[in-house]
C-alpha positions as CSV (number, residue, x, y, z in Angstrom):
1,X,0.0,0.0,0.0
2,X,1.6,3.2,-0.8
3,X,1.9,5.9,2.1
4,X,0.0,8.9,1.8
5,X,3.1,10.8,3.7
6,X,4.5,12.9,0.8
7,X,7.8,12.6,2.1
8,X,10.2,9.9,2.3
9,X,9.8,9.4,6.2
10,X,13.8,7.9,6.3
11,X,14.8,11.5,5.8
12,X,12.5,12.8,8.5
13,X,13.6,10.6,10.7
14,X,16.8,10.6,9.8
15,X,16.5,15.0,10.7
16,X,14.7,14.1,14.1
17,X,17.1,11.5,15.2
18,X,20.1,14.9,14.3
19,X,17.6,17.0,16.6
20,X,17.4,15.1,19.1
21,X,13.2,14.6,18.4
22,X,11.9,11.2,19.9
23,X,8.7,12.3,18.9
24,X,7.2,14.7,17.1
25,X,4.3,15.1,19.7
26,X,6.4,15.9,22.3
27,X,9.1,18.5,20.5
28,X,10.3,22.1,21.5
29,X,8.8,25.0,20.1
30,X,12.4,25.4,18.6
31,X,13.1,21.8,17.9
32,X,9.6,21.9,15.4
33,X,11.2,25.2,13.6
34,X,14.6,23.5,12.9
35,X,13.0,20.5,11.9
36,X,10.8,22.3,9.4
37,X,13.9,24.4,8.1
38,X,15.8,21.3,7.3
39,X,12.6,19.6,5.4
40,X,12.1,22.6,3.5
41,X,15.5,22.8,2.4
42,X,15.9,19.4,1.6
43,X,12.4,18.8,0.1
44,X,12.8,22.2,-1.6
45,X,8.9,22.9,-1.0
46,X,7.7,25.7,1.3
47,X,5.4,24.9,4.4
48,X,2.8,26.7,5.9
49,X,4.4,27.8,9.1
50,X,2.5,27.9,12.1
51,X,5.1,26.6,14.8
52,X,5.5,30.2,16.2
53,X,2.2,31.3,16.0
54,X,2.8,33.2,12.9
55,X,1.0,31.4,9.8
56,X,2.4,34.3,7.4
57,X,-1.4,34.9,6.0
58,X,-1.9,38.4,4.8
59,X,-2.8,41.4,7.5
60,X,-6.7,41.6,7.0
61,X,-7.1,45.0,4.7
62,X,-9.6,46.2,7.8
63,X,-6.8,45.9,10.7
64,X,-4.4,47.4,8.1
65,X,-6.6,50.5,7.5
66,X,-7.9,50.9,11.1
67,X,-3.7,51.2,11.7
68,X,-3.2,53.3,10.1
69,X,-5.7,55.9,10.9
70,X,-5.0,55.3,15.2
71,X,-1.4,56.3,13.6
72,X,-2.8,59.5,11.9
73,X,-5.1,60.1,15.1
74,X,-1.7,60.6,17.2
75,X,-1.7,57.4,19.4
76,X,2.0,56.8,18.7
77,X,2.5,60.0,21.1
78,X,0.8,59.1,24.1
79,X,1.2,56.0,26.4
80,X,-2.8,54.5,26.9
81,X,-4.8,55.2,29.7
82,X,-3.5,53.2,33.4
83,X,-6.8,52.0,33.4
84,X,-7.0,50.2,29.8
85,X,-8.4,51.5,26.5
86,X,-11.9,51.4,27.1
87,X,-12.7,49.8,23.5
88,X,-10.5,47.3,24.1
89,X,-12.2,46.3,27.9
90,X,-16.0,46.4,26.2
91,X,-14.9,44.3,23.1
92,X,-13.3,41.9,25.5
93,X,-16.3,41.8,28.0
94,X,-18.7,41.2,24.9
95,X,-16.4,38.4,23.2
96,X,-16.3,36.5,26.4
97,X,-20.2,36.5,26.6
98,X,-20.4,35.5,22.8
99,X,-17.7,32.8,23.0
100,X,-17.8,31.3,26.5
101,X,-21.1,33.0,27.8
102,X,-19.5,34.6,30.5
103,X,-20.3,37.9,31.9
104,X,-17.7,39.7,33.0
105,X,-17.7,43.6,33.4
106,X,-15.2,45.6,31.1
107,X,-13.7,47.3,34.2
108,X,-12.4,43.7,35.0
109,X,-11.3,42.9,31.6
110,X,-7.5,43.7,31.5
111,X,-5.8,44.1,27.4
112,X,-2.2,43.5,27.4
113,X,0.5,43.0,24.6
114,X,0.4,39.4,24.4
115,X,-0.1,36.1,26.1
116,X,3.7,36.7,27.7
117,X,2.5,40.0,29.7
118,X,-0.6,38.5,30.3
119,X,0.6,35.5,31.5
120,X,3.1,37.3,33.9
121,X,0.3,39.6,35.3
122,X,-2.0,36.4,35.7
123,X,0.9,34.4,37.9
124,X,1.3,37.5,39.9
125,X,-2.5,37.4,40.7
126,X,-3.6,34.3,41.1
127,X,-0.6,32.6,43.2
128,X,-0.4,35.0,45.9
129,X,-4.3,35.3,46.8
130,X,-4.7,32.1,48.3
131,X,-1.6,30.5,50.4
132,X,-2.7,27.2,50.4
133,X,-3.1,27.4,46.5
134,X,0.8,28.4,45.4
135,X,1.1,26.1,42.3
136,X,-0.1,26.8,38.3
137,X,-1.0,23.6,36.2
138,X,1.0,24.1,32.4
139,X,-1.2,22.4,30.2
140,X,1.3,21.5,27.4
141,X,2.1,21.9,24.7
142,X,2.4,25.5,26.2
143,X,5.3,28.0,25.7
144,X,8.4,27.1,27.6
145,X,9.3,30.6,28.8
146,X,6.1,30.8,30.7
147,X,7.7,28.2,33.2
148,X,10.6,30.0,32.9
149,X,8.8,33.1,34.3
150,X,7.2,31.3,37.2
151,X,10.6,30.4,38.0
152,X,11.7,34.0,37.7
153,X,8.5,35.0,40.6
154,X,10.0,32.4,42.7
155,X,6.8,30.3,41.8
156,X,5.6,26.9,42.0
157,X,4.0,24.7,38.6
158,X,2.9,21.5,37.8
159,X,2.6,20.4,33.9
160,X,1.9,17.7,31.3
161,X,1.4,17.1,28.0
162,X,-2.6,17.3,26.6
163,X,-1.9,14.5,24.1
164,X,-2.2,11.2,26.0
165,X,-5.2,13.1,27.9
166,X,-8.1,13.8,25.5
167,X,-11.9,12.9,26.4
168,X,-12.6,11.9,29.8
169,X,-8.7,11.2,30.5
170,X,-8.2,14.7,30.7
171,X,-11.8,15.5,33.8
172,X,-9.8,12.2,35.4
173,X,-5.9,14.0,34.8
174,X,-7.2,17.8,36.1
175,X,-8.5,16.0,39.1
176,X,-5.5,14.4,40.0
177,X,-4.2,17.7,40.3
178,X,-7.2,19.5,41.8
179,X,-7.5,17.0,44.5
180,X,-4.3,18.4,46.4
181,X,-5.8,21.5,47.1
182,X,-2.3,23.8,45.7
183,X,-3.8,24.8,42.2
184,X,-4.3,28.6,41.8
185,X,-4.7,28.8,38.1
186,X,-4.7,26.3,34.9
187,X,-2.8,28.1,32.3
188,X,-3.3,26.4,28.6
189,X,-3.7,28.1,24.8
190,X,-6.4,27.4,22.6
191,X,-6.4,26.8,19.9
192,X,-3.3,25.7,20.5
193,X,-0.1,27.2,20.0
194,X,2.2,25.3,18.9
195,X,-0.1,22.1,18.2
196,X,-3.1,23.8,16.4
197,X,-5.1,21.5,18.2
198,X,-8.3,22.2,19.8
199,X,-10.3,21.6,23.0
200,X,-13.8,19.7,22.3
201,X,-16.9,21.3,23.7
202,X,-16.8,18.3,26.3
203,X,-13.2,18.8,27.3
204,X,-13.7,22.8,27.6
């Protein structure tokens, strides 16, 4: 039966065995981006790259054009309000009642420049309200730096890897963890980044 891989797998596993990949599932962040250099070059075919977060489709002409004009309105010149831009804390408020159907008021919606500051601000929170409950649960495939920032707080985390834990494995792994009483906060991106997987309905 011919393989519906399009590559000969030898040569992939012959690149994963020089990176040091066991397997694929369980890779670096960096180890996926070397690994897809190397097949690129070799294969001389260009992937879609989404192992940083960054597919490379086209800026949306919308975001480009609403840019622009904050640019021309003189945002550049001013640092935003302490408070939060107050688009920015409605839009938030009304995506999590349209996506999760959660109400949460804007005042308590919080924008930041990315899932790095937001993730810092959220350790900072969430492990110092409660002293019995000291500890963040990594669900990974996760970025490593984020454990590297708990480490920088002087903070505890547990992790492990989502992809022997789909279905009910993963209500029966989350209470494993639960049941000691030290999780603050579960910390876990979705759709994934770097996986593109997502959580089911069921599993959310």
């Amino acid at each position: 039966m011919k393989s519906l891989f399009p590559f000969d797998s030898s040569v992939v596993s012959q690149i994963r065995a020089e990176l040091g990949i066991k397997k694929v599932s369980q890779a670096s962040i960096r180890q996926m981006v070397q690994l897809v250099d190397k097949l690129q070059r070799h294969f001389k075919v260009q992937f879609i790259r989404t192992e940083m977060g960054v597919p490379g489709f086209a800026s949306p002409q919308i975001g480009v054009e609403a840019e622009i004009e904050a640019l021309r309105s003189g945002v550049s010149s001013v640092y935003p309000p302490i408070q939060g831009i107050e688009i920015f804390k409605n839009e938030l408020s009304r995506f999590a009642k349209l996506f999760m159907n959660i109400d949460i008021k804007p005042s308590g919606c919080i924008p930041t420049a990315g899932a790095m500051q937001a993730s810092a601000v959220t350790f900072l929170v969430a492990n110092r309200r409660d002293r019995q409950k000291d500890t963040t649960l990594l669900i990974d495939p996760g970025f490593p730096v984020q454990k590297r920032q708990l480490g920088v707080f002087g903070m505890k985390y547990e992790s492990f890897d989502i992809y022997d834990y789909r279905g009910e494995k993963l209500r029966e792994k989350l209470e494993s963890y639960l049941k000691k009483g030290n999780i603050s906060s579960f910390l876990y991106s979705n759709p994934n980044n770097p996986s593109w997987i997502c959580f089911t309905e069921k599993e959310l």
